[in-house]
C-alpha positions as CSV (number, residue, x, y, z in Angstrom):
1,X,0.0,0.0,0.0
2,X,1.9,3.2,-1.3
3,X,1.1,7.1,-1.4
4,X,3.5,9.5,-3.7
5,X,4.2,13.1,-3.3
6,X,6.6,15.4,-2.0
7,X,4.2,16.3,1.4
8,X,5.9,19.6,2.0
9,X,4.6,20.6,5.1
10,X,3.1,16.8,6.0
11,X,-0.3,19.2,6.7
12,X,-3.5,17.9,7.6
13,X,-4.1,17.5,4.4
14,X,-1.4,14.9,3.6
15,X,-2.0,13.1,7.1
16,X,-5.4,12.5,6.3
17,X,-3.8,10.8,3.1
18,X,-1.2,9.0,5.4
19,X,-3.9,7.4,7.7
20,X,-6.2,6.1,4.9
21,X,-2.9,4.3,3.9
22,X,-2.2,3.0,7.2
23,X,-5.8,2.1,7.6
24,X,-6.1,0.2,4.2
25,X,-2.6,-1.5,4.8
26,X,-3.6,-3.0,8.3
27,X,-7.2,-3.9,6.6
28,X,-5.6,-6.0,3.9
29,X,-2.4,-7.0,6.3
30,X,-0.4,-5.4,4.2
31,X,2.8,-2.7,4.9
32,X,2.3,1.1,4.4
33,X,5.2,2.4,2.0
34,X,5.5,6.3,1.9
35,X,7.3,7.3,-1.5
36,X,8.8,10.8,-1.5
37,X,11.7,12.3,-3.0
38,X,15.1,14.7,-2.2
39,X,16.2,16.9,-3.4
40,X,12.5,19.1,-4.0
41,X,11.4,18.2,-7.4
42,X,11.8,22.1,-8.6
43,X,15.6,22.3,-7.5
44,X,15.9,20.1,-10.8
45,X,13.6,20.6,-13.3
46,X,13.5,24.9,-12.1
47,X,17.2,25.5,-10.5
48,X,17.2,29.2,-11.7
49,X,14.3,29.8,-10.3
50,X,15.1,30.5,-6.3
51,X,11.8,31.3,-5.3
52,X,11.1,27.8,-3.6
53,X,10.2,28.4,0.0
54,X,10.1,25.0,1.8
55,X,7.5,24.2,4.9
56,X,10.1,21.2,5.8
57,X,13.1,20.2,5.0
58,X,13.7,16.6,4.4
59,X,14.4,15.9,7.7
60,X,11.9,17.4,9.4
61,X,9.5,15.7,7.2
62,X,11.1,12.1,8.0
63,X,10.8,13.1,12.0
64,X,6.8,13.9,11.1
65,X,6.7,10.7,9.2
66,X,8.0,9.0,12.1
67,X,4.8,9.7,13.8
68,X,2.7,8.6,11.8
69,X,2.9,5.3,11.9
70,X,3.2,4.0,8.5
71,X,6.1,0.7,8.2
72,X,8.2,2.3,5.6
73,X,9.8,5.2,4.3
74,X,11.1,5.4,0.8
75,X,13.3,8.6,-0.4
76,X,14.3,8.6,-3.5
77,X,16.7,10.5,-5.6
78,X,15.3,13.3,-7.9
79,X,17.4,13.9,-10.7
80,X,17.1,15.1,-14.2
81,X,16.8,12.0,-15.6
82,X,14.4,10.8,-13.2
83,X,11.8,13.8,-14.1
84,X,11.8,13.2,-17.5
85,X,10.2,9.3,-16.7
86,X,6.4,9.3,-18.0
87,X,3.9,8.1,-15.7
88,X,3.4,4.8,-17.1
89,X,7.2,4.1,-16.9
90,X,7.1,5.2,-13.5
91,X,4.3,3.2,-12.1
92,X,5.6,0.0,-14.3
93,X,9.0,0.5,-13.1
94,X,9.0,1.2,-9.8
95,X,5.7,1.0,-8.4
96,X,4.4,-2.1,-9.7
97,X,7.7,-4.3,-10.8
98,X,10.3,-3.1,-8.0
99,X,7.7,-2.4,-4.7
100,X,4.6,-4.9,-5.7
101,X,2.3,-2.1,-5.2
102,X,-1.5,-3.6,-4.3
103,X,-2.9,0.2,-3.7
104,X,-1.9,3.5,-4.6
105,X,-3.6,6.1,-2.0
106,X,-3.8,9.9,-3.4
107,X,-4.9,13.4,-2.5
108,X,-7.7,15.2,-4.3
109,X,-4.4,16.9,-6.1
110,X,-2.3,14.6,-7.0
111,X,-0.3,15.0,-10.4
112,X,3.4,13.6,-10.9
113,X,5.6,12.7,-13.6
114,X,6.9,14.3,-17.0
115,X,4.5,17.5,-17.7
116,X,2.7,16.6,-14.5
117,X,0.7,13.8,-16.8
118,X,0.0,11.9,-13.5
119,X,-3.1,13.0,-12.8
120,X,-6.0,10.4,-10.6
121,X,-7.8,10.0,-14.3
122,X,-4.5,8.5,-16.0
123,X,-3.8,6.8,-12.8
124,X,-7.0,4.8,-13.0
125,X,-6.1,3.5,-16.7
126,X,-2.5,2.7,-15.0
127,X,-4.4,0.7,-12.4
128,X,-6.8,-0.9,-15.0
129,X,-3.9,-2.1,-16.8
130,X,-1.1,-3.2,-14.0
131,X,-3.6,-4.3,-11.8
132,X,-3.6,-2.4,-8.9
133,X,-6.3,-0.6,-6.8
134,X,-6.4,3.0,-6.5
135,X,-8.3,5.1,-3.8
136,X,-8.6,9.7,-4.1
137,X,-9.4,11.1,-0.8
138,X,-11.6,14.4,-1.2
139,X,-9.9,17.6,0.1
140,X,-9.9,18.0,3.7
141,X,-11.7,21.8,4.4
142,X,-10.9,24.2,7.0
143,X,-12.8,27.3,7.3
144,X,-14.5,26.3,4.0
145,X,-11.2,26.3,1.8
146,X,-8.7,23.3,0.8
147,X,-6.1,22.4,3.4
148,X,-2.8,23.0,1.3
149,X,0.9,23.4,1.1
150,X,-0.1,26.9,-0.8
151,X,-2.3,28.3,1.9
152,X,0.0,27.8,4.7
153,X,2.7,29.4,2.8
154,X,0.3,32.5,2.2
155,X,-0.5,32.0,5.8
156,X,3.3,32.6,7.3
157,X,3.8,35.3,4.4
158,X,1.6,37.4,6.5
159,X,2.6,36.2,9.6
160,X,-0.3,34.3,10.8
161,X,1.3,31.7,12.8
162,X,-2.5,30.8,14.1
163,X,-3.7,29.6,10.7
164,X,-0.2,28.2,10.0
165,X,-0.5,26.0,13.2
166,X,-4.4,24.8,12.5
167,X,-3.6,23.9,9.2
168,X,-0.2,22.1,9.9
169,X,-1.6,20.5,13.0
170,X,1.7,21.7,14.8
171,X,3.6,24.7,15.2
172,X,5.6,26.0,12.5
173,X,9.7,25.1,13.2
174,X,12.3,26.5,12.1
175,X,16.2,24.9,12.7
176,X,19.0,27.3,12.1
177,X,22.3,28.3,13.7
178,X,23.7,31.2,15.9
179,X,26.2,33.5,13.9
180,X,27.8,36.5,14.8
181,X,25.4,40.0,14.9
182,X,26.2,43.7,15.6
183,X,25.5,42.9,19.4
184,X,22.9,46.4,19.7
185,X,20.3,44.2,21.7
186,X,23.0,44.0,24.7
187,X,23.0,47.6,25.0
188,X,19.9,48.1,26.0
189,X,18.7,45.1,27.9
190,X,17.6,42.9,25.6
191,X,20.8,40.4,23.9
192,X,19.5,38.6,20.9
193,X,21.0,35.4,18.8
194,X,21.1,36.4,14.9
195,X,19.6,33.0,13.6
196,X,20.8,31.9,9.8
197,X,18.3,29.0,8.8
198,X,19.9,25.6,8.1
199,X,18.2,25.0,5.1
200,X,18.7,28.4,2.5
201,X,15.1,27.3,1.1
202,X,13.3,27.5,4.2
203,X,10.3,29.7,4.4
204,X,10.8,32.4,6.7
205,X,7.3,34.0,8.6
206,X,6.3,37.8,7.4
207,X,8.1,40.3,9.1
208,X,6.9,41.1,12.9
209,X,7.6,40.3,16.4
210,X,6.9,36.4,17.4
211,X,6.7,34.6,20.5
212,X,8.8,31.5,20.2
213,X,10.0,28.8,22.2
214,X,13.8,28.2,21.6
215,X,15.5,24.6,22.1
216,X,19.0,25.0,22.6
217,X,21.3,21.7,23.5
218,X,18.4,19.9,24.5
219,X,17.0,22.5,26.5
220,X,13.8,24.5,25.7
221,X,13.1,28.5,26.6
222,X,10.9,31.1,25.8
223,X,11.5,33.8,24.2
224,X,10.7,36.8,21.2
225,X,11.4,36.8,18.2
226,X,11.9,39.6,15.2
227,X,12.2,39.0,11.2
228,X,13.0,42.0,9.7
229,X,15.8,43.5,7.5
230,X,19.1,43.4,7.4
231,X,21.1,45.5,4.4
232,X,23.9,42.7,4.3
233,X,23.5,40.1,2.5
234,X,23.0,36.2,4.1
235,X,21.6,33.6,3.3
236,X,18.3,33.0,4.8
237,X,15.0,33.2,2.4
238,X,14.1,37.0,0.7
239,X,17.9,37.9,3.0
240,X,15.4,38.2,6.0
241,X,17.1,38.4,9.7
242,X,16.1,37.0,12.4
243,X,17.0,37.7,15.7
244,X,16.1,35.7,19.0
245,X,15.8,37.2,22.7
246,X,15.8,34.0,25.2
247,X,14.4,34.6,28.1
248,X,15.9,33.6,31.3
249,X,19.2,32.6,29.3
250,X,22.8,33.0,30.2
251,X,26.1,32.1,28.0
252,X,27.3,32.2,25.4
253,X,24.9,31.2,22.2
254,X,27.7,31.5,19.0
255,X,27.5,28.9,16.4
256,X,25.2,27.0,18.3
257,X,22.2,24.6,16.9
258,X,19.0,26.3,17.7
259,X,15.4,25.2,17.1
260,X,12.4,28.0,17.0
261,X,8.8,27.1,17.7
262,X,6.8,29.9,16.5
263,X,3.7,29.9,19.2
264,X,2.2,33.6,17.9
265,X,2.9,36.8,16.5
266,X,3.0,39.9,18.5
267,X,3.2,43.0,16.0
268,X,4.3,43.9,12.7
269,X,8.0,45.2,12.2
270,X,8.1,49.0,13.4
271,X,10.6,51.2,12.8
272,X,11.0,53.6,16.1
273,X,12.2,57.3,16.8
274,X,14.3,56.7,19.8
275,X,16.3,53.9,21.6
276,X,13.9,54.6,24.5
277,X,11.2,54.0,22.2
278,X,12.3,51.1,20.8
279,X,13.0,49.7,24.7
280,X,9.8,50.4,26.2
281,X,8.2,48.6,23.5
282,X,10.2,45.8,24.0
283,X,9.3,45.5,27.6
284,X,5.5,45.3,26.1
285,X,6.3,42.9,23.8
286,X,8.0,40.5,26.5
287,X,5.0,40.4,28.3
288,X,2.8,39.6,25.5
289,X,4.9,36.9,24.0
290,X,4.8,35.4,27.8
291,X,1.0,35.9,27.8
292,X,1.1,33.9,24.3
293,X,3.5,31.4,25.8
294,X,1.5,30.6,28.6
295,X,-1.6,30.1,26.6
């Protein structure tokens, strides 16, 4: 029992998806197969492109994968000459000669192979003529509209971390590392981490101020958060910063592995007239990001 795609984000969407498989494999006491694929399909066929902003990378998708149950995970290379396979030689190949596929499980959406030709309409003559099942689950609605990789995107483009969060059914992560900043925050109270992501194609929130929770060496704090600009370049998605207050931290942070756990936005960037101004507001926004965090 097998389900394609590249589940960016593993949403609700694509866990519905992933417990129909499990559900059908254990009916038919079979084994659920997961078939994804690394690198992201468009950092081959589109690699000028460098507009792809990722919900997951590949290992936070195998850690969400890892929850769910399913007996196996397959990941298998993307390259050129992989995307220009037609459906039919794909499912022949690989689906039905080298994994004995019984059932193929798909999204309302699902389209693969050269020129996207795999649509559920040419998979059903595929599963006519190899002799497989196929099942299409109908979209999963939230608030009337599609559960999709493309609406949580919009989502954290505007910096609603709320509608992120019901649609992924977790919080949105983000892994980076600590590198070295222009050290301002200390000056007036408030030392913050400059965060590069680990992963240049990860999608960064809209600009504001965020109440996060911060692992740090196994360790988890709370803390604010602000994405902003920065006029040097770096490489984190649209050359955004980011820059992380812990609270109740001491020592020292540089080039350490951090996680952030975005648990709500506070306010939109600001630019301010005054250090003053620019410290009293962060002693507001400390006590709503604890307010947040305590929720």
């Amino acid at each position: 029992m097998v389900t394609i795609g590249t589940f960016d984000g593993v949403h609700l969407g694509h866990q519905q998806v992933i417990s129909r498989l499990n559900d059908f494999a254990h009916k038919h006491d079979g084994e659920s197969v997961i078939f994804t694929f690394s690198p992201h399909p468009r950092l081959v066929t589109s690699p000028g492109e460098g507009n792809l902003r990722l919900l997951t990378t590949l290992e936070e998708k195998q850690a969400l994968f890892a929850e769910s149950g399913t007996d196996h995970l397959i990941v298998y290379p993307f390259t050129k000459e992989f995307s220009q396979l037609s459906y039919a030689e794909f499912v022949e190949e690989i689906l039905v000669k080298k994994m004995q596929t019984h059932c193929l499980v798909v999204g309302y959406d699902h389209r693969f192979g050269k020129n996207r030709e795999g649509g559920y309409t040419y998979l059903q003559q595929c599963a006519q003529r190899f002799g497989f099942e196929i099942e299409k689950l109908e979209p999963l609605l939230i608030d009337q509209s599609n559960v999709s990789s493309t609406r949580i995107r919009e989502a954290l483009d505007q910096g609603n971390t709320d509608l992120a969060k019901r649609l992924l059914g977790y919080r949105y992560t983000l892994h980076g590392h600590v590198v070295e900043g222009n050290r301002v925050g200390r000056q007036i109270g408030f030392p913050t981490a400059n965060i590069e992501a680990s992963d240049p194609n990860k999608l960064i929130p809209g600009y504001g101020v965020y109440a996060v929770e911060i692992i740090v060496a196994g360790s988890k704090y709370g803390g604010m958060l602000n994405i902003g600009t920065r006029p040097t370049f770096n490489r984190n998605a649209d050359n955004r910063s980011i820059e992380v207050h812990i609270f109740d931290f001491t020592g020292n942070l540089y080039d350490k592995e951090v996680t952030l756990i975005f648990a709500g936005r506070i306010r939109t960037e600001q630019k301010f007239n005054s250090v003053s101004e620019l410290t009293a507001q962060l002693v507001k926004d400390k006590v709503s990001a604890l307010k947040i965090l305590q929720e």
